[in-house]
HTML snippet that shows the backbone in 3Dmol.js (N, CA, C, O; Angstrom):
<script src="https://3Dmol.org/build/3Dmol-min.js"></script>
<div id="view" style="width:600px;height:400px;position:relative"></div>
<script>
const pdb = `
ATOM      1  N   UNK A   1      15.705 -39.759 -22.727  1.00  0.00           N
ATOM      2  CA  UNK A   1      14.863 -38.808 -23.409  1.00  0.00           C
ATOM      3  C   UNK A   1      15.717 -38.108 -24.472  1.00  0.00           C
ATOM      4  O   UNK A   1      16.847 -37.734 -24.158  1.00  0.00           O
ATOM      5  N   UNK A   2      15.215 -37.892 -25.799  1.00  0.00           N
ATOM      6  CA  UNK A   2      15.730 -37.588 -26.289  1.00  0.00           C
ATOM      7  C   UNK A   2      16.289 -36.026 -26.449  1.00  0.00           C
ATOM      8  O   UNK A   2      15.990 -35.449 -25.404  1.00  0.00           O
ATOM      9  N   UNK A   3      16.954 -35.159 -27.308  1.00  0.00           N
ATOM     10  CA  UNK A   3      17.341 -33.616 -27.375  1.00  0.00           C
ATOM     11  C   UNK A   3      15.597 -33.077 -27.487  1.00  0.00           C
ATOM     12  O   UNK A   3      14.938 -32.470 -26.643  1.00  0.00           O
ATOM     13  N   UNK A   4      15.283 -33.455 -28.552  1.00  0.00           N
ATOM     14  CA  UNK A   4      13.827 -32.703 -29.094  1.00  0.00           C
ATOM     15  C   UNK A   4      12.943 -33.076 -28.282  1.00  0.00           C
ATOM     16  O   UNK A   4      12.056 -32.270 -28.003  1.00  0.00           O
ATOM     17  N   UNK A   5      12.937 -34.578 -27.598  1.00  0.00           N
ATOM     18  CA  UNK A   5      11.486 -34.450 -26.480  1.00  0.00           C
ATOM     19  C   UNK A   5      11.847 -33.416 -25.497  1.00  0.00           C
ATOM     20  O   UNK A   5      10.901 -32.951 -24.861  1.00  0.00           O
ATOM     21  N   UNK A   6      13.063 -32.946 -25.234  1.00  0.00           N
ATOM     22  CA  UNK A   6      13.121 -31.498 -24.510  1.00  0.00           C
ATOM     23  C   UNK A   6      12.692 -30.568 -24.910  1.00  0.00           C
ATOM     24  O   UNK A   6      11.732 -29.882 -24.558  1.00  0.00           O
ATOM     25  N   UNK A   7      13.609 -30.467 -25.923  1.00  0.00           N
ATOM     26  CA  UNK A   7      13.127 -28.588 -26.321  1.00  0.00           C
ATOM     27  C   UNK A   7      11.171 -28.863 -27.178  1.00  0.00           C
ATOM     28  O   UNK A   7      10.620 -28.006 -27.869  1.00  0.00           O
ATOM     29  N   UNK A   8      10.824 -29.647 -26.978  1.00  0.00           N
ATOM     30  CA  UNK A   8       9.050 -30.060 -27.808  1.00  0.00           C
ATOM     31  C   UNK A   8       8.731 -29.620 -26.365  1.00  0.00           C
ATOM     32  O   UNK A   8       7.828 -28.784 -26.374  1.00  0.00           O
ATOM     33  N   UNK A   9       9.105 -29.865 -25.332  1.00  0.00           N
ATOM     34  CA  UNK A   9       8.382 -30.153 -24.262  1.00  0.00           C
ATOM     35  C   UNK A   9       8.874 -28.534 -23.407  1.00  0.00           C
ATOM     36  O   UNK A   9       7.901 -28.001 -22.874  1.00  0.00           O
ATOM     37  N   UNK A  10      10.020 -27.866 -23.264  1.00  0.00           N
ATOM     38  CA  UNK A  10       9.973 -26.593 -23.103  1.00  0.00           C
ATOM     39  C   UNK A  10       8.761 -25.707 -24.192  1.00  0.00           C
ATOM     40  O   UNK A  10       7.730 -25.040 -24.114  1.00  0.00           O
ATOM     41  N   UNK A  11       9.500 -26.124 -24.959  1.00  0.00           N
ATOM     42  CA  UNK A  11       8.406 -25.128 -26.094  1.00  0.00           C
ATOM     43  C   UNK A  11       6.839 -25.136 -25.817  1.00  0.00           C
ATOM     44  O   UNK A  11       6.370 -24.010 -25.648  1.00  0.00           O
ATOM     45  N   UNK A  12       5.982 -26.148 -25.743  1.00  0.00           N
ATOM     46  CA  UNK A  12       4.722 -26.314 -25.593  1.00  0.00           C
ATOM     47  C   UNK A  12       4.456 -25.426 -24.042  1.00  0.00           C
ATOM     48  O   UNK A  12       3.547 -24.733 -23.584  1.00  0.00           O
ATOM     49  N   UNK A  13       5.551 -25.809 -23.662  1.00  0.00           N
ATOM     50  CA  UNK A  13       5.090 -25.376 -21.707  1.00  0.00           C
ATOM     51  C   UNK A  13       5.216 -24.261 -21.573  1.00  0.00           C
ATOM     52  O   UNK A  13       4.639 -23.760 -20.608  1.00  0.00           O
ATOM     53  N   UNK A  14       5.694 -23.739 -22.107  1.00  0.00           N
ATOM     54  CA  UNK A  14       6.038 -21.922 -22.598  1.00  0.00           C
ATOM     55  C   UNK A  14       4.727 -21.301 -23.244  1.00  0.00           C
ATOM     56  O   UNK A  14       4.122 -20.323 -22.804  1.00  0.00           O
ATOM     57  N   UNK A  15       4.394 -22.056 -24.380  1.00  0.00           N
ATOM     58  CA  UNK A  15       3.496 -21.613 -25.328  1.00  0.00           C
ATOM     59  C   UNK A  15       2.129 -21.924 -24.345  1.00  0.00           C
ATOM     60  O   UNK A  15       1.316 -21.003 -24.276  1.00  0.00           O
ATOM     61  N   UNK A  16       1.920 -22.818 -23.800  1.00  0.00           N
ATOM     62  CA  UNK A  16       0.513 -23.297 -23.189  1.00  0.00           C
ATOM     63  C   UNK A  16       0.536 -22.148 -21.742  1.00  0.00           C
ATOM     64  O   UNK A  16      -0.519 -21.896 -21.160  1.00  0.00           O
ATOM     65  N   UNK A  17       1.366 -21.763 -21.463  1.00  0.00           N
ATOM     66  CA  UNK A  17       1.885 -20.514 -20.282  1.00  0.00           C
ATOM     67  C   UNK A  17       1.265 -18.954 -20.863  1.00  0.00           C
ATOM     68  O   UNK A  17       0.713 -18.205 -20.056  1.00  0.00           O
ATOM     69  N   UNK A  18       1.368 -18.678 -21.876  1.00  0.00           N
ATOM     70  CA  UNK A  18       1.538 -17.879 -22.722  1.00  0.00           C
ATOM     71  C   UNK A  18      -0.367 -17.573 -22.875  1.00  0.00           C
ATOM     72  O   UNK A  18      -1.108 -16.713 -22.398  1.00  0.00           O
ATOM     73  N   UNK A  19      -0.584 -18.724 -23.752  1.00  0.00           N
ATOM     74  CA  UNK A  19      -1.595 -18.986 -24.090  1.00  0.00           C
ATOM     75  C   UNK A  19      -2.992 -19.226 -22.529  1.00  0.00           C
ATOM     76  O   UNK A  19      -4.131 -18.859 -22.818  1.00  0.00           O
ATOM     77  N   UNK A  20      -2.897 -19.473 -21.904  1.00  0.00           N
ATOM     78  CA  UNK A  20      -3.102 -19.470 -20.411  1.00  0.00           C
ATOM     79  C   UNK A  20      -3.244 -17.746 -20.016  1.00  0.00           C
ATOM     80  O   UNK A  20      -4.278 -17.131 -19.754  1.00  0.00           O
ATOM     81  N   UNK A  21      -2.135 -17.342 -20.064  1.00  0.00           N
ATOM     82  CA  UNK A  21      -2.011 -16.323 -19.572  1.00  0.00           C
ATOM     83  C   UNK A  21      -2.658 -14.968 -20.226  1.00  0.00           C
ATOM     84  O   UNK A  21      -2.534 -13.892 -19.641  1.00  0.00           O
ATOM     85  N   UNK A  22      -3.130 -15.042 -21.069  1.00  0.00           N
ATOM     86  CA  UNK A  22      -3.413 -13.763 -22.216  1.00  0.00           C
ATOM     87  C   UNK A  22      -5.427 -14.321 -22.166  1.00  0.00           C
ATOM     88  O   UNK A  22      -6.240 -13.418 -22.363  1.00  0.00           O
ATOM     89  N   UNK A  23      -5.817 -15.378 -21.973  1.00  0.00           N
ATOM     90  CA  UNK A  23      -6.798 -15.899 -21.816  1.00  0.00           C
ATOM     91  C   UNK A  23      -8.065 -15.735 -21.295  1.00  0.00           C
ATOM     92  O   UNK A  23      -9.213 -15.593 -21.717  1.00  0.00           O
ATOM     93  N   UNK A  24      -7.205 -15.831 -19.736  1.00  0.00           N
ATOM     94  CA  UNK A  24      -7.393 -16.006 -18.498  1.00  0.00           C
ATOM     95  C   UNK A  24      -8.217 -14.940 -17.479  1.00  0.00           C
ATOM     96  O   UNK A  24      -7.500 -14.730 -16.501  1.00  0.00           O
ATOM     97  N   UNK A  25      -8.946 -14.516 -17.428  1.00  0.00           N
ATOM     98  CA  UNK A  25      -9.174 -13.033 -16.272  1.00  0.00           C
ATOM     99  C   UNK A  25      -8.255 -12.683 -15.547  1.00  0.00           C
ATOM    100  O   UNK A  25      -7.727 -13.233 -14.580  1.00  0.00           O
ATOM    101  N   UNK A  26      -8.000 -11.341 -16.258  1.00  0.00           N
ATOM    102  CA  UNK A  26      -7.271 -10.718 -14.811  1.00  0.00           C
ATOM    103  C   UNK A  26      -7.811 -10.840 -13.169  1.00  0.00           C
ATOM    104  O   UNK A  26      -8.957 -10.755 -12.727  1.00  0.00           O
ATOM    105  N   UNK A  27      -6.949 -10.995 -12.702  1.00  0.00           N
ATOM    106  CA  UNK A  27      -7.238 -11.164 -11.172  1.00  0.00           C
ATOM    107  C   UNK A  27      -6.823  -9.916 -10.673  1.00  0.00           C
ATOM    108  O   UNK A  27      -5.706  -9.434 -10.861  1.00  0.00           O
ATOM    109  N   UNK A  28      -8.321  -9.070  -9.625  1.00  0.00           N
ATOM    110  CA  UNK A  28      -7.839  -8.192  -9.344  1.00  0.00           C
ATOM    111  C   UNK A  28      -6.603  -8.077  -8.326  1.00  0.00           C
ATOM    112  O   UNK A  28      -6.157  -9.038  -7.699  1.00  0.00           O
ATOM    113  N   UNK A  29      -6.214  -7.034  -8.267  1.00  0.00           N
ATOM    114  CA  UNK A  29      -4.717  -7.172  -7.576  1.00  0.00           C
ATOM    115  C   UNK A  29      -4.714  -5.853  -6.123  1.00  0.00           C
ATOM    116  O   UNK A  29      -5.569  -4.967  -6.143  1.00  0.00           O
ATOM    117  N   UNK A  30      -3.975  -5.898  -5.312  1.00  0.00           N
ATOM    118  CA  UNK A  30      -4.062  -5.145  -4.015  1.00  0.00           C
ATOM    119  C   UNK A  30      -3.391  -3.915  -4.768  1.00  0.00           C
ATOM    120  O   UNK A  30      -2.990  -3.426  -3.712  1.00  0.00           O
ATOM    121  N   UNK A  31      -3.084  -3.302  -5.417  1.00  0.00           N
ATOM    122  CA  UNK A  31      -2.570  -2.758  -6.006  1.00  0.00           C
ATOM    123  C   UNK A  31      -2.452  -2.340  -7.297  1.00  0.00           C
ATOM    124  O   UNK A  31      -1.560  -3.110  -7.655  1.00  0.00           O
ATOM    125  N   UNK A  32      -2.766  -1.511  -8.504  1.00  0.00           N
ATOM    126  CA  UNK A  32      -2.311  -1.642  -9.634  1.00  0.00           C
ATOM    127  C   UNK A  32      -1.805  -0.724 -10.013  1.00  0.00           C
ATOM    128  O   UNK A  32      -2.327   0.339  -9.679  1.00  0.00           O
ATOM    129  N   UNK A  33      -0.429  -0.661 -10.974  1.00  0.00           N
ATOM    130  CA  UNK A  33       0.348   0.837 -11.452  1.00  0.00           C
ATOM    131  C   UNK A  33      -0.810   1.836 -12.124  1.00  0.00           C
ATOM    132  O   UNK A  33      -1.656   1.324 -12.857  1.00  0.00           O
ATOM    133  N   UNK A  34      -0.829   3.131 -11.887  1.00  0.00           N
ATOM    134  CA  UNK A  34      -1.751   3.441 -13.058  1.00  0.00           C
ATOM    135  C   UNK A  34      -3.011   4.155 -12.283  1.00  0.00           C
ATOM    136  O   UNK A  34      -3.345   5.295 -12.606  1.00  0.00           O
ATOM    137  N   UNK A  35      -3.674   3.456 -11.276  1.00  0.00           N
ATOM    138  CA  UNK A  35      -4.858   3.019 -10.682  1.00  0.00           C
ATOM    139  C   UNK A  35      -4.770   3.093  -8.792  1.00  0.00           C
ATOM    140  O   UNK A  35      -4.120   2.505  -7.927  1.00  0.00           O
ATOM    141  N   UNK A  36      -5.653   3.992  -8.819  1.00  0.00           N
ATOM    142  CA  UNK A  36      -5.834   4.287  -7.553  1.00  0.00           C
ATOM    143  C   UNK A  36      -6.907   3.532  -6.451  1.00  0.00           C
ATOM    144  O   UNK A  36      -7.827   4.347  -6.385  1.00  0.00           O
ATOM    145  N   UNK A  37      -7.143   2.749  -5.837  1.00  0.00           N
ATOM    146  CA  UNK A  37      -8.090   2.336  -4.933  1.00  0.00           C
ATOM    147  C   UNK A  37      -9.344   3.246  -4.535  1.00  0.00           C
ATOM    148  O   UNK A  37      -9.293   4.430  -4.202  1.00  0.00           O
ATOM    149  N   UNK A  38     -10.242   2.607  -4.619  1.00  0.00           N
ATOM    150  CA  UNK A  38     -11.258   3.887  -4.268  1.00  0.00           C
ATOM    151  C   UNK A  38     -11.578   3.660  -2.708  1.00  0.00           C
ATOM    152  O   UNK A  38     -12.306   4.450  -2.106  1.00  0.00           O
ATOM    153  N   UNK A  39     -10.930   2.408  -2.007  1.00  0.00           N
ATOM    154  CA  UNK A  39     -11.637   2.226  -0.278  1.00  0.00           C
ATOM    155  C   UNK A  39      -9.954   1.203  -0.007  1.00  0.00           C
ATOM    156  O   UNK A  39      -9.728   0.146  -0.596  1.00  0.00           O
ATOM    157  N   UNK A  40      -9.130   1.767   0.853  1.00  0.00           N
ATOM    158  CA  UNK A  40      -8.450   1.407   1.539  1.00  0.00           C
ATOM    159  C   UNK A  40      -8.995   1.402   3.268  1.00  0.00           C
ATOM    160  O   UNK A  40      -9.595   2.340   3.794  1.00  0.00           O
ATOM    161  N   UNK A  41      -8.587   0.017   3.999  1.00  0.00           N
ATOM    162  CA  UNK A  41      -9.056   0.095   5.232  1.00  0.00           C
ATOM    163  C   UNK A  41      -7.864  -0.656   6.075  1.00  0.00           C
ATOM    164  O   UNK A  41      -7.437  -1.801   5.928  1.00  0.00           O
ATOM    165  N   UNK A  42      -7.435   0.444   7.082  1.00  0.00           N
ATOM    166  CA  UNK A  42      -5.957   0.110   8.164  1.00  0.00           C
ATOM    167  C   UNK A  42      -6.623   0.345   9.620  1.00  0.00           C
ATOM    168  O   UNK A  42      -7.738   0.625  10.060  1.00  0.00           O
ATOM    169  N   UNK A  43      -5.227   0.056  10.165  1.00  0.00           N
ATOM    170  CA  UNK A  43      -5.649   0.776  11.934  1.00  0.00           C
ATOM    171  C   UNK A  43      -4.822   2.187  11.832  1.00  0.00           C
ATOM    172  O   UNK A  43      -4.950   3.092  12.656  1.00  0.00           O
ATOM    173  N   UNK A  44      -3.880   2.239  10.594  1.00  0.00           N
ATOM    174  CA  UNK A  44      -3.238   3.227  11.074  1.00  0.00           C
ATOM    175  C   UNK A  44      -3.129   3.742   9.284  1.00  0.00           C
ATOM    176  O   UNK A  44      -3.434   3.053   8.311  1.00  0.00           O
ATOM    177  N   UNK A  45      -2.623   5.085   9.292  1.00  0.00           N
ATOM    178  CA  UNK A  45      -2.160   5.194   7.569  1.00  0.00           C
ATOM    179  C   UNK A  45      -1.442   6.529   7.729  1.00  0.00           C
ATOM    180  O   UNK A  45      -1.990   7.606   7.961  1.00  0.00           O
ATOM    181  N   UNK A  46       0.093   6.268   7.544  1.00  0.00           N
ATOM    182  CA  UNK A  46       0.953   7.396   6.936  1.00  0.00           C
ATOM    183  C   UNK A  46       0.809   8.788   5.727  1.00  0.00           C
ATOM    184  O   UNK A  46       0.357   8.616   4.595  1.00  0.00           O
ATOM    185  N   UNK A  47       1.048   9.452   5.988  1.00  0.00           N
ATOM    186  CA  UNK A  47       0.945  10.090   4.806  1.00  0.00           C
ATOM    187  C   UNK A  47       2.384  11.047   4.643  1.00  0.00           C
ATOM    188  O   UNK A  47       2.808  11.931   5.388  1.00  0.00           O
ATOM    189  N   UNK A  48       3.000  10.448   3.246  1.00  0.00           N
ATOM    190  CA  UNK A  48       4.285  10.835   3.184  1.00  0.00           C
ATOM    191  C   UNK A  48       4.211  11.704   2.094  1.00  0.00           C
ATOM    192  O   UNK A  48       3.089  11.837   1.606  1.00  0.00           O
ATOM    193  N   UNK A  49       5.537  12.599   1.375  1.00  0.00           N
ATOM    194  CA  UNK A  49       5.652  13.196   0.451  1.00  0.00           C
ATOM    195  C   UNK A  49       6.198  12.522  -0.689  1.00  0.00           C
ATOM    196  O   UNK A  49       6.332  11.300  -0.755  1.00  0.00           O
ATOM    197  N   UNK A  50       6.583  13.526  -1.792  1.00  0.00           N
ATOM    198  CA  UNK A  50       7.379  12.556  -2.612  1.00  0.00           C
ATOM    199  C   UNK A  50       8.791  12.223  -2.764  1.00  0.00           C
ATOM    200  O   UNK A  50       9.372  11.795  -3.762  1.00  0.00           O
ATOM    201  N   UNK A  51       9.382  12.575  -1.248  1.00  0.00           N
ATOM    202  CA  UNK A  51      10.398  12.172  -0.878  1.00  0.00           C
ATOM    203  C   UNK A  51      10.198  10.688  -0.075  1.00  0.00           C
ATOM    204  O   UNK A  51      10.782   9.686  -0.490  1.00  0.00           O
ATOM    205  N   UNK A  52       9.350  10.650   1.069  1.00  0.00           N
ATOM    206  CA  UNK A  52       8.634   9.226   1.671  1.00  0.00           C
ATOM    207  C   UNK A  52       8.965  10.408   3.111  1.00  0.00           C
ATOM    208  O   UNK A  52       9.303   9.681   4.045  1.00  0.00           O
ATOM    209  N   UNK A  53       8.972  11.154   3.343  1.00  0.00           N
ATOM    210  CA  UNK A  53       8.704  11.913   4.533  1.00  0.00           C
ATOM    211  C   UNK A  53       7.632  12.226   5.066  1.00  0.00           C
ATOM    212  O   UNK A  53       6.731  12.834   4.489  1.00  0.00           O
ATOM    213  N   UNK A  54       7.613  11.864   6.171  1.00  0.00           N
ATOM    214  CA  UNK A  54       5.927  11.604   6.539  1.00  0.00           C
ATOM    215  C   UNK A  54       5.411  13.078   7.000  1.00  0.00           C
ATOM    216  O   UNK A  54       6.011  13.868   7.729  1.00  0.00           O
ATOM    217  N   UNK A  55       4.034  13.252   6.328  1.00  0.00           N
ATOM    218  CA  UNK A  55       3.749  14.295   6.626  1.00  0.00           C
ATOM    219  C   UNK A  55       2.355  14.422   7.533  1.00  0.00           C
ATOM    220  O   UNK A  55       1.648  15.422   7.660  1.00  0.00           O
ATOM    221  N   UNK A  56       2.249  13.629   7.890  1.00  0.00           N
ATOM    222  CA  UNK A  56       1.001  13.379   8.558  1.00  0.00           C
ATOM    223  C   UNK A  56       0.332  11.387   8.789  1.00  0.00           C
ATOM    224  O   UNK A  56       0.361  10.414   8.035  1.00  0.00           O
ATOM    225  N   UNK A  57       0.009  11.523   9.672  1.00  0.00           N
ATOM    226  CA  UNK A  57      -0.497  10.263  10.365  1.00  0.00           C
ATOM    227  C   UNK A  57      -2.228  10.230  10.971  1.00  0.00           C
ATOM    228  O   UNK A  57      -2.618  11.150  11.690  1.00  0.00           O
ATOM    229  N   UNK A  58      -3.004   9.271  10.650  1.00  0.00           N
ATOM    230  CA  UNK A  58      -3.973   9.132  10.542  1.00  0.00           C
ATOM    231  C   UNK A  58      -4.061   7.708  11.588  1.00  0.00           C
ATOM    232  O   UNK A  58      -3.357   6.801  11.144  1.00  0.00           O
ATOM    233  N   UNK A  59      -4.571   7.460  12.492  1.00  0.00           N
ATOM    234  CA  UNK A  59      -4.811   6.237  13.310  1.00  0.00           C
ATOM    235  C   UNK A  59      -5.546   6.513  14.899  1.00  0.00           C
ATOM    236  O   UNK A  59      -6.426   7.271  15.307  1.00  0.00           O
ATOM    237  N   UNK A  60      -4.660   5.450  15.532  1.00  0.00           N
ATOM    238  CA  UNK A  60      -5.350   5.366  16.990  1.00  0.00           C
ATOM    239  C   UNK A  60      -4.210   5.930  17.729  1.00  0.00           C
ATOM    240  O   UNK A  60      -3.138   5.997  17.127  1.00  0.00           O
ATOM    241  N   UNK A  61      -4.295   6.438  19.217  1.00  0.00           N
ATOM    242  CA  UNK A  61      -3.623   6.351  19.850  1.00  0.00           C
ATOM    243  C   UNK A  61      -3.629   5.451  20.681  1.00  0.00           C
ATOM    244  O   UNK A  61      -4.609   4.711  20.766  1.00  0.00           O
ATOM    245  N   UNK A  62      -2.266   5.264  21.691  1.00  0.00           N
ATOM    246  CA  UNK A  62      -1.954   4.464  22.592  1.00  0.00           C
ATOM    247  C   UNK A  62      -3.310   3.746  23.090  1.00  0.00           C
ATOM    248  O   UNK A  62      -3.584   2.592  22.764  1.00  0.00           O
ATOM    249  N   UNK A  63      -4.239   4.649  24.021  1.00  0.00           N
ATOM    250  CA  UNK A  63      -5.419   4.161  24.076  1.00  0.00           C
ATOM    251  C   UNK A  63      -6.721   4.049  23.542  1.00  0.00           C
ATOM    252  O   UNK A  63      -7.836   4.245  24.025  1.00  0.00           O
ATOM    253  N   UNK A  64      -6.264   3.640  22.287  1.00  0.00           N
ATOM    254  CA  UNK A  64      -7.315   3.282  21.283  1.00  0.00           C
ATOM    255  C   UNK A  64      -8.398   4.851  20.744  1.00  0.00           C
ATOM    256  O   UNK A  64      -9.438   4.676  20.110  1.00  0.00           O
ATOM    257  N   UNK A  65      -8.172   5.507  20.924  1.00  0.00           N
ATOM    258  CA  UNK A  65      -8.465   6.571  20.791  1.00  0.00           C
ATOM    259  C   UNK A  65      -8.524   7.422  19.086  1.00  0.00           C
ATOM    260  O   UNK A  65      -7.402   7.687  18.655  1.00  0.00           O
ATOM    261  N   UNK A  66      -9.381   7.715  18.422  1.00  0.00           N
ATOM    262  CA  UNK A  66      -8.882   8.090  17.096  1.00  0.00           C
ATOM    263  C   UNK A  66      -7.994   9.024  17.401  1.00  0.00           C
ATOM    264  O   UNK A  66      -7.758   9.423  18.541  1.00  0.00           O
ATOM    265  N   UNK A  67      -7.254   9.558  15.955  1.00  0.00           N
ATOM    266  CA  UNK A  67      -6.290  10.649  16.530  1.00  0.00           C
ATOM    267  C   UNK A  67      -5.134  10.915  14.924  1.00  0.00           C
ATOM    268  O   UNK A  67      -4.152  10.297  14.513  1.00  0.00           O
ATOM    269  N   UNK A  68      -5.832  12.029  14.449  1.00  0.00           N
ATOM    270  CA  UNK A  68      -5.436  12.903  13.006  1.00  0.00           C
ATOM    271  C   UNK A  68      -3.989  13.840  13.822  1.00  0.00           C
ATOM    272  O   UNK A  68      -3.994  14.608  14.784  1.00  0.00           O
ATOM    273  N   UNK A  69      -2.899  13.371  12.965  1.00  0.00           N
ATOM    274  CA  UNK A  69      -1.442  14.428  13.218  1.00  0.00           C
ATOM    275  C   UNK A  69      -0.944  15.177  12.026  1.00  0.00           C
ATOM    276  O   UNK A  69      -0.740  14.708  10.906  1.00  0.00           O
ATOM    277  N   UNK A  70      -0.788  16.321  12.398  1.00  0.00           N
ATOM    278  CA  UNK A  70       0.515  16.301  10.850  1.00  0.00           C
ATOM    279  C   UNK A  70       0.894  17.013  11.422  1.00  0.00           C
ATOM    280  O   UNK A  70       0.643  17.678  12.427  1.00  0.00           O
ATOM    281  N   UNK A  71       2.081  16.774  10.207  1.00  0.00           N
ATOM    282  CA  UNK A  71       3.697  17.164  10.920  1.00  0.00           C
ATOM    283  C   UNK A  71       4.228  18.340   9.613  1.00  0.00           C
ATOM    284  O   UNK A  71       4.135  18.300   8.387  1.00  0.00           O
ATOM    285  N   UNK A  72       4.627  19.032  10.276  1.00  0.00           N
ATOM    286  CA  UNK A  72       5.530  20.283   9.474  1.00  0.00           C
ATOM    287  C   UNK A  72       6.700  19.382   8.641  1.00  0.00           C
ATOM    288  O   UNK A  72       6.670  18.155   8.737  1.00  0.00           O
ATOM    289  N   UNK A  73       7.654  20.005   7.882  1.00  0.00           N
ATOM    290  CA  UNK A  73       8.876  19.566   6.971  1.00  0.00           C
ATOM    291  C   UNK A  73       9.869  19.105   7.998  1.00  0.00           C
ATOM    292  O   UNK A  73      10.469  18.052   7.781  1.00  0.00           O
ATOM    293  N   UNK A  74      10.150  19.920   9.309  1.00  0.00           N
ATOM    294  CA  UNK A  74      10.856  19.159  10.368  1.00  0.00           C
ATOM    295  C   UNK A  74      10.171  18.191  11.096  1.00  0.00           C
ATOM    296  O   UNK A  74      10.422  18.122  12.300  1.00  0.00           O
ATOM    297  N   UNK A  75       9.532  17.592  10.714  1.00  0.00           N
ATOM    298  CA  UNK A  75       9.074  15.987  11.731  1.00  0.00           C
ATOM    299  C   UNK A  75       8.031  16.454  12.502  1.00  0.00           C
ATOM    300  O   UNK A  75       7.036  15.731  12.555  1.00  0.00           O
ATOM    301  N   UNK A  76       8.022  17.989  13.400  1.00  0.00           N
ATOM    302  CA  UNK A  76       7.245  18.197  14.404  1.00  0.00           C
ATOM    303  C   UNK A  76       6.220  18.358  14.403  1.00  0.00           C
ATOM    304  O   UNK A  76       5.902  18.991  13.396  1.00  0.00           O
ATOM    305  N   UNK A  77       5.090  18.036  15.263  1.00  0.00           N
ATOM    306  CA  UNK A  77       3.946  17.916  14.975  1.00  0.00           C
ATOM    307  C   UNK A  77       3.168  19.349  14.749  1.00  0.00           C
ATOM    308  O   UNK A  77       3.312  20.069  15.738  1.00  0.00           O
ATOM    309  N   UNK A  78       2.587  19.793  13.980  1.00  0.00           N
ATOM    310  CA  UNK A  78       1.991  21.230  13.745  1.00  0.00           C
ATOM    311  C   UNK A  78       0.754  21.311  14.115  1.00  0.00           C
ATOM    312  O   UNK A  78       0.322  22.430  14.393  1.00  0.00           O
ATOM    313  N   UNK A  79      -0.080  20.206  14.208  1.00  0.00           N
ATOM    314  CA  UNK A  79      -1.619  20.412  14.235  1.00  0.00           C
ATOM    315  C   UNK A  79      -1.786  18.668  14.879  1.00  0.00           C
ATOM    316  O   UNK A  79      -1.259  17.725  14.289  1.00  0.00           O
ATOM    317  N   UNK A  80      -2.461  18.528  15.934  1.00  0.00           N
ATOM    318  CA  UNK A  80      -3.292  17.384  16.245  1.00  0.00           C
ATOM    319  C   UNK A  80      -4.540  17.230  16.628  1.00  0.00           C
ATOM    320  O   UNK A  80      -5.059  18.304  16.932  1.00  0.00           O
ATOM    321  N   UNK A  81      -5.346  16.152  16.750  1.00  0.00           N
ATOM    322  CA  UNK A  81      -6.265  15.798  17.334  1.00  0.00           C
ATOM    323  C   UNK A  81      -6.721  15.180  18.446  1.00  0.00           C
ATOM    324  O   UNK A  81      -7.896  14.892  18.677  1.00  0.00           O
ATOM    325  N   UNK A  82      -5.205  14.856  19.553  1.00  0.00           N
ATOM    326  CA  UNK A  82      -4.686  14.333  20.092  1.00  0.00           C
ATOM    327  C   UNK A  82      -5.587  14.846  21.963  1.00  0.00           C
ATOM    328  O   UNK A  82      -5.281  15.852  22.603  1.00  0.00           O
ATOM    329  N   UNK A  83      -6.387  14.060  22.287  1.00  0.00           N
ATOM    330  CA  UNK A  83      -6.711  14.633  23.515  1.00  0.00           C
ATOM    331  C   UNK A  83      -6.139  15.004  24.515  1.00  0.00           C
ATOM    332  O   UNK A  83      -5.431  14.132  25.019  1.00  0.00           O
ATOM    333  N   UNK A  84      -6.157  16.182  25.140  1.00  0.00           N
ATOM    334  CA  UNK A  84      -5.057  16.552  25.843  1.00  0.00           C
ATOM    335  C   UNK A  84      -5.651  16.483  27.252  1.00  0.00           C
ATOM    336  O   UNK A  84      -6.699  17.123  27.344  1.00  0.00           O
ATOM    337  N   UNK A  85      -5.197  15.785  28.532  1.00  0.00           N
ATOM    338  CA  UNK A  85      -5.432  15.841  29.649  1.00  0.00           C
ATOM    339  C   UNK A  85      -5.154  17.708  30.401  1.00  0.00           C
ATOM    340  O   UNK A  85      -5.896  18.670  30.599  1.00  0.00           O
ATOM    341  N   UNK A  86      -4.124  17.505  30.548  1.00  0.00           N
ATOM    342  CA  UNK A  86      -3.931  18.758  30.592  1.00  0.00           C
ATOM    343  C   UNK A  86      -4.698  20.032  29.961  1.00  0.00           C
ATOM    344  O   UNK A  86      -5.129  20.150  28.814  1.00  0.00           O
ATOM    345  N   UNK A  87      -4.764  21.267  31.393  1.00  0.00           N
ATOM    346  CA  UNK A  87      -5.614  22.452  30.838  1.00  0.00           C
ATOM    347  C   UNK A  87      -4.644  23.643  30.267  1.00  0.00           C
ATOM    348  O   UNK A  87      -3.542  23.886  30.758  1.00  0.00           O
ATOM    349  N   UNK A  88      -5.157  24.283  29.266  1.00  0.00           N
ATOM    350  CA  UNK A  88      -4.500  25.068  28.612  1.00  0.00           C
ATOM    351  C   UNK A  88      -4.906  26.794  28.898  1.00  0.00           C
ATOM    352  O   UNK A  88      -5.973  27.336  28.611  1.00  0.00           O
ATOM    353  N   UNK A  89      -4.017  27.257  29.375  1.00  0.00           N
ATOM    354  CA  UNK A  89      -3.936  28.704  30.251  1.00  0.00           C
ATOM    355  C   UNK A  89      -4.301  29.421  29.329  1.00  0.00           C
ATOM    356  O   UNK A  89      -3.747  29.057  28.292  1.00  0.00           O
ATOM    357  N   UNK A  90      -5.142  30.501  29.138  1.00  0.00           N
ATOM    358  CA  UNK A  90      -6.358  31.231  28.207  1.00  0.00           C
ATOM    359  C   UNK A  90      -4.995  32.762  29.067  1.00  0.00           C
ATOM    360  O   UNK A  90      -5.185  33.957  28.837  1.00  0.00           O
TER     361      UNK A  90
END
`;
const viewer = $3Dmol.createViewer("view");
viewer.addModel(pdb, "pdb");
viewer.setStyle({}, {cartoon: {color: "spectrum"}});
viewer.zoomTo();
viewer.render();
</script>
């Protein structure tokens, strides 16, 4: 093969890439910069700061149970939803 049936043949495959690509429909994506989701669906979902410190947790418990937490700046839990077996002395 010759030098130029290479670089003819990079070049086109580049350009037909190019051309393809600018074309084409965007495909939506799980994600986009910019752009917020309007319906996310988990078993569980973090909620961190803008450090990545979690400030609260949204899911199930152990026994399948719903169950809303958040947590103060030290980790500890401040507020739950968490069913409590135990009775609480009035």
């Amino acid at each position: 093969m010759s030098r130029w049936n290479v670089v003819l043949s990079v070049l086109l495959g580049f350009s037909s890439g190019m051309f393809a690509w600018y074309l084409s429909p965007r495909l939506a994506a799980a994600q986009q910069l910019g752009r917020t989701a309007r319906v996310i669906s988990a078993q569980k979902f973090i909620l961190v700061d803008e450090h990545g410190v979690q400030a609260g947790i949204f899911g199930f418990d152990k026994n399948g149970r719903p169950e809303i937490t958040l947590l103060g700046p030290d980790g500890n839990v401040i507020w739950s939803t968490e069913l409590r077996t135990e009775r609480i002395a009035h």
